[in-house]
N, C-alpha and C positions, 0 to 999 in steps of 0.2 A: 384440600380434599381429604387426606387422611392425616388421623389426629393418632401419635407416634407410631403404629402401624395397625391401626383401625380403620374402619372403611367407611366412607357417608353411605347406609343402606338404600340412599334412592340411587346410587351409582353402581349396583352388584347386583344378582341374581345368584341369590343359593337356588341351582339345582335340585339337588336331593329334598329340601323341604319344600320347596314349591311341587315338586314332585308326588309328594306325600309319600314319600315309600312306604312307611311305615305301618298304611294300612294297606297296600299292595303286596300279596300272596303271591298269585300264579309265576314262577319263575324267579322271584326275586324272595331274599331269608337276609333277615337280619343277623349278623357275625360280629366275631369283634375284629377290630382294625387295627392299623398300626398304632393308633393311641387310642386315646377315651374320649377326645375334647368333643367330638361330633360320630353319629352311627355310620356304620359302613354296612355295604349290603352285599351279598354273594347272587355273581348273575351264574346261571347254573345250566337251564337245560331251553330250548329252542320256542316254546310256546310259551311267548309273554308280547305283550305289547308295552311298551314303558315310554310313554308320548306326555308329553302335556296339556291342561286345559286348556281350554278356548280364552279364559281370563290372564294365563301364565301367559301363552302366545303374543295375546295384546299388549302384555308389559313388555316382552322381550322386545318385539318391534319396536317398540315406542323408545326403549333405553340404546337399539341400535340406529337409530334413527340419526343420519346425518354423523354419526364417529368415526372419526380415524384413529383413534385411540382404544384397544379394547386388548385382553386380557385372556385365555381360557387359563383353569386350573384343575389339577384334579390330583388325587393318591391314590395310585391303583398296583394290584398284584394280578397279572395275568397270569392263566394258566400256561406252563410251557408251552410253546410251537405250535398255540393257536392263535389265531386271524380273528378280529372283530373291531369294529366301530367305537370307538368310545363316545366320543354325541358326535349329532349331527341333526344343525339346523337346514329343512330345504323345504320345498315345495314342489308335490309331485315328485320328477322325477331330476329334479337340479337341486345341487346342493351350494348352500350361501356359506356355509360352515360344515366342515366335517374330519374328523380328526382319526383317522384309523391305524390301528396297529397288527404289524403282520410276522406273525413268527415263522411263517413258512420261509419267508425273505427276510426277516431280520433289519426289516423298514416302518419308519413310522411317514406315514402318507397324510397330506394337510390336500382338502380339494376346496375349493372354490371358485366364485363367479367372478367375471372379468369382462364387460362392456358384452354381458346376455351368454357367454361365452365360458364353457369349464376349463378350468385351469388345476393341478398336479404337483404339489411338487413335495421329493421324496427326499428324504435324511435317513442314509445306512445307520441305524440303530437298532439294537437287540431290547425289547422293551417286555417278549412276553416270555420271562425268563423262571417264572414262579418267586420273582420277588419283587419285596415291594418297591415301588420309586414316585420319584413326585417327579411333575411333569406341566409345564406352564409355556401356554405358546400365546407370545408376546406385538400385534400388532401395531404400527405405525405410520399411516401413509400408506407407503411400498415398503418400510422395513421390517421385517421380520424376524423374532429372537425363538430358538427353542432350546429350552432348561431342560437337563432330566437331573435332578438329587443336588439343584443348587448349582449345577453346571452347565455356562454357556456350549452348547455341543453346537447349534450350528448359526448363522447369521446370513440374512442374504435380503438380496433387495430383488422385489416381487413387482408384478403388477397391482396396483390399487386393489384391493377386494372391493364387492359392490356391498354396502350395509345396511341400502334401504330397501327393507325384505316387504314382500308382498302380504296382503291379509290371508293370505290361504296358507302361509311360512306356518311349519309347525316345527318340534325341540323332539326329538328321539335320544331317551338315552341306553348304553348297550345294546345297539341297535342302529340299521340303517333304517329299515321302515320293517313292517308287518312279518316277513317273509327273509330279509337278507340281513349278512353283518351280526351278525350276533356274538356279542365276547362273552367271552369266559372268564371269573376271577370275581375280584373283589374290588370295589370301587368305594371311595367314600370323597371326601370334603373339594365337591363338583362346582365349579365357581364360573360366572363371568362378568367381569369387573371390567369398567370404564374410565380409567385411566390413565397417564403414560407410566410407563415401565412397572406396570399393575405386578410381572415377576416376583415384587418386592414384599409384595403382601405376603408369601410362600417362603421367601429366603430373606428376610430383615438383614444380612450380613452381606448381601450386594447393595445396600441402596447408596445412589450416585445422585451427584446433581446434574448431569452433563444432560441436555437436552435430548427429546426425541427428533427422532426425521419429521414429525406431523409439528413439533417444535420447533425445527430450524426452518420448513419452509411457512411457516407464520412469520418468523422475524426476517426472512430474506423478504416475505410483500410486504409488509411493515418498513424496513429500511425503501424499496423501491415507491412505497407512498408518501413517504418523506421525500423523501429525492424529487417525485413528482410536485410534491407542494411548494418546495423548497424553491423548483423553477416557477413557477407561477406565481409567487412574493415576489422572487427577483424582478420578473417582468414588472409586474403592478409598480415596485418602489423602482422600476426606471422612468414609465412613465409618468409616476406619480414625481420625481425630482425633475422633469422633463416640463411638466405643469408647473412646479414650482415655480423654474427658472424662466418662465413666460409671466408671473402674475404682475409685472412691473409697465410689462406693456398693454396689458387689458382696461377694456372699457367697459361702459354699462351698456348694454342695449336690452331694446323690448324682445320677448320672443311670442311665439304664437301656439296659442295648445290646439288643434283640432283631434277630434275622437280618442282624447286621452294621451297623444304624442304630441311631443313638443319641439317644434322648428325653430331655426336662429333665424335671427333677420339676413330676410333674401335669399332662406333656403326656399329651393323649389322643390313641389312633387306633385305627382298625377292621382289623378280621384278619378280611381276607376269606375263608381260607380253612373258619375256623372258624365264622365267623358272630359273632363277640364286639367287645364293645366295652371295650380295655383302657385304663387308667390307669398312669402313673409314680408311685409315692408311693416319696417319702424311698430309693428304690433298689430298690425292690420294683416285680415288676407284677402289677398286680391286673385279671382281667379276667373281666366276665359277658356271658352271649349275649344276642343281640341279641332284647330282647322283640316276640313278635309280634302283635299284635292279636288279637283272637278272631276267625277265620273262619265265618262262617252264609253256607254254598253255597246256593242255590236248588235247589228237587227237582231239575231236571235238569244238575243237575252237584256234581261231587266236587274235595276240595281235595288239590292233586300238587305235587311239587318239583319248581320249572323252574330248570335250569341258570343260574347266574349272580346265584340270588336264593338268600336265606335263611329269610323265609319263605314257606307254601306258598301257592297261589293257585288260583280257583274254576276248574275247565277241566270244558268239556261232557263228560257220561259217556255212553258207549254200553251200548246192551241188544241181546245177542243170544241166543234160546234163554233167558231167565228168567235168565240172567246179567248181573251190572253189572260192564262195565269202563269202570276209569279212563284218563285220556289216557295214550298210549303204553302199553298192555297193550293185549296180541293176544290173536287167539282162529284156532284151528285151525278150517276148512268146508271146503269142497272144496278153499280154498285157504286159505293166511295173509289173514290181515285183524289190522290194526292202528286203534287209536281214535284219532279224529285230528279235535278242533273237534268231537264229538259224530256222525262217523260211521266206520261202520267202512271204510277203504280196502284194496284190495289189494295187499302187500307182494310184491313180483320179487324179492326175496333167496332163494337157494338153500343150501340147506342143507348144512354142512361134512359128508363122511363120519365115522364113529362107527368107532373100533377096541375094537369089544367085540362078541359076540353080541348080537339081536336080542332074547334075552330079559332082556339087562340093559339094554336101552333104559330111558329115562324121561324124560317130560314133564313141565318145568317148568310150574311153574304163569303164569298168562300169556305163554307162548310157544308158536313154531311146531315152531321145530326141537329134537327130542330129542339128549339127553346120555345119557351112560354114568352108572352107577349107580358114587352116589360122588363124581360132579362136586364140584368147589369152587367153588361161584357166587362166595365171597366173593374169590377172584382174576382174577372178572370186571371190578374194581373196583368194588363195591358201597361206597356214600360212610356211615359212620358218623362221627360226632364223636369227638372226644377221647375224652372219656367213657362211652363206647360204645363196643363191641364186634361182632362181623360174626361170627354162627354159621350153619354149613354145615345144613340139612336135607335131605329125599331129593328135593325137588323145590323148592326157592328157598335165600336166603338173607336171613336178620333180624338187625336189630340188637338189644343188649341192653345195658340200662346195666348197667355194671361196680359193684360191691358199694358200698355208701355212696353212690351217687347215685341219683338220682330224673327219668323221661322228664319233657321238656318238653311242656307241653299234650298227652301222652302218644303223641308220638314220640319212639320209644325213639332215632334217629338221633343225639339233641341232648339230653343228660344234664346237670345241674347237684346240684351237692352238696347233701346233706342235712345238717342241723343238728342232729344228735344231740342236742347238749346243750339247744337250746329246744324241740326235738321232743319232750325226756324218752325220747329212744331208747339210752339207754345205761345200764351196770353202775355206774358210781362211787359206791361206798360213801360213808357218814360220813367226815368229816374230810378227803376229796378235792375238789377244782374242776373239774367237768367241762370243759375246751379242746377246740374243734370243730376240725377236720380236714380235708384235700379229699380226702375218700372215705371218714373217720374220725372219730376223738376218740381225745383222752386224759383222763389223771386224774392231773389234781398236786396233790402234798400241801400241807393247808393250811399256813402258817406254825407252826412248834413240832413239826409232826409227823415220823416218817420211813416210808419206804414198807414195808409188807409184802408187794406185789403188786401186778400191774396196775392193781388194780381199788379198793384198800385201803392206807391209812397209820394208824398206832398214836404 
């Protein structure tokens, strides 16, 4: 960062020149300073405004942005036994930074924010004595250093400061805002630097290597992310020597990929979207739906498919007019009504316009609002199984098992194959083997034979 005790200028903020004092009159007179190397300015009398641009503001935010690292400096000669502000960054009426000196008390007062919250804290020191001193207050984390003439005078560990200032944060210097805080004296080479132990830029005859506090708690989570890692290899190379020492007993086997995962032979798992429960064998999957117990509803209820289950369950039915409906079928009265826990409610759903004449209307069976004649319920998403199929009618839409299967407990939703050949449902002549099928059969020739036809070998 600093090259023998220079500074990288994206890492500082000269004050005074960003400032322009130099062409600011009202209040502020150019003097000579303790040296020549840079101009120093006399703050003198109560009407002046000494703030920065809207362009300065945006830098400073942007260089305090996320640091725990940061620096103030300045050289200043206060007038005897008076009270003022040397800067102060804030917004409104809270201050993010602000560094004041009081010669009524003989204190130099550092304020800032702490989780939205002002924080104080004061160092017995005589600073506005009519002479000159340099003066550099040293953040880190929570540690806090303040220098006056090259001299550690105090040390102390703070709450965090907050650094990430808001867009309205604006830079006062000799001064708290418009109206308050106003020093007396002479100021010059006004600095703030973003780095550790920035002090050093001021007094080249302390620079140390010994870490900051924002320095040691990097390398204490640093060692603690090692130590984290460290245990997580251990593990890895125990199982991974754990693996090893099994490769002597291993075989080959087929495995099975479905939807991108992959099972070992005669792993089992459930597909939920079908309802089945599949098997891995030798590289094949085999999979049957999920058996559901016998359901016996009690007289006043019927058995429905509820979302997220596979089989169905008891739900109170409704009677209106010598009709029975089941949960969630409606029934058209003056209004919609829906079946809901065994009564009927009334539905506030309004019904979509129809782009068809009034004589091709038509009403679904358990619903409110009519369709056009011809609808496709089944791209209402009406849920069949695999093995099943979704046909259109003029007022709903049913599943149907597909040729070679058989409804489950006689919902057609959920089809499983039929067994032609122990069923005795198939053609295969003499001298054929009936092989069942999923949705099918064939017929192979016995051994000796050759085929004449699907159905027959000679």
């Amino acid at each position: 960062t600093a090259v023998g005790f220079g500074m990288d200028p994206d890492l500082q903020i000269d004050i005074i020149t960003e400032l322009d004092l130099v062409n600011t009159t009202l209040g502020v007179t150019q003097v000579s300073g303790l040296h020549n190397a840079s101009k120093a300015f006399l703050f003198q009398d109560t009407e002046r405004e000494i703030h920065a641009a809207p362009h300065v503001s945006e830098k400073l935010i942007q260089l305090f942005q996320n640091k725990s690292d940061f620096t103030f400096l300045a050289t200043l000669q206060q007038k005897a036994s008076t009270s003022g502000v040397i800067l102060s960054i804030r917004e409104l009426e809270h201050s993010y930074f602000e560094l004041e000196s009081s010669g009524l008390r003989d204190e130099i007062r550092y304020h800032y924010r702490f989780h939205g919250k002002m924080r104080t804290e004061v160092f017995p020191y005589r600073l506005a004595d009519g002479q000159w001193h340099r003066i550099a207050v040293s953040l880190s984390a929570s540690h806090l250093l303040l220098h006056v003439d090259c001299n550690r005078i105090y040390e102390r560990v703070i709450d965090p400061p907050e650094t990430n200032l808001t867009p309205e944060s604006n830079l006062w210097l000799g001064q708290r805002n418009r109206k308050h805080g106003f020093f007396k004296g002479v100021i010059q080479d006004v600095k703030i630097i973003f780095i550790p132990n920035g002090y050093i830029t001021q007094c080249p005859n302390l620079n140390r290597t010994c870490p900051t506090c924002s320095d040691f708690l990097s390398l204490v989570q640093g060692i603690m992310d090692l130590q984290e890692l460290l245990a997580k290899m251990t593990a890895k190379l125990n199982y991974a020597e754990t693996r090893l020492s099994q490769l002597e007993d291993c075989h080959c086997e087929k495995t099975c990929q479905v939807n991108g995962l992959i099972y070992r032979d005669k792993d089992s798992w459930v597909e939920d979207d079908h309802c089945r429960n599949c098997t891995c064998k030798a590289g094949a999957v085999e999979c049957r739906r999920m058996s559901c117990p016998p359901l016996e509803c009690p007289p006043d209820a019927l058995p429905v498919h509820v979302d997220t289950q596979c089989c169905k369950v008891c739900k109170a039915k409704c009677i209106y007019g010598g009709k029975v409906l089941a949960e969630g079928q409606r029934v058209l009265t003056k209004s919609c009504r829906e079946c809901r826990n065994g009564v009927l409610v009334k539905v506030t759903e309004t019904c979509p316009p129809l782009n068809c004449s009034e004589k091709d209307h038509v009403l679904p069976e358990n619903q409110c609002c009519s369709v056009c004649r011809g609808h496709n319920f089944c791209a209402e998403g009406h849920r069949c199984g695999e093995n099943s199929e979704c046909k259109n009618w003029n007022t709903k839409a049913t599943c149907e098992c597909k040729n070679g299967y058989l409804s489950v407990q006689g919902d057609s939703a959920y089809c499983e194959d039929i067994d032609e050949c122990a069923a005795k449902m198939h053609y295969c002549h003499a001298n054929t083997v009936c092989v069942n099928l999923p949705g099918s059969y064939r017929c192979d020739c016995v051994a000796g034979y050759v085929r004449v036809d699907d159905f027959s070998c000679t």
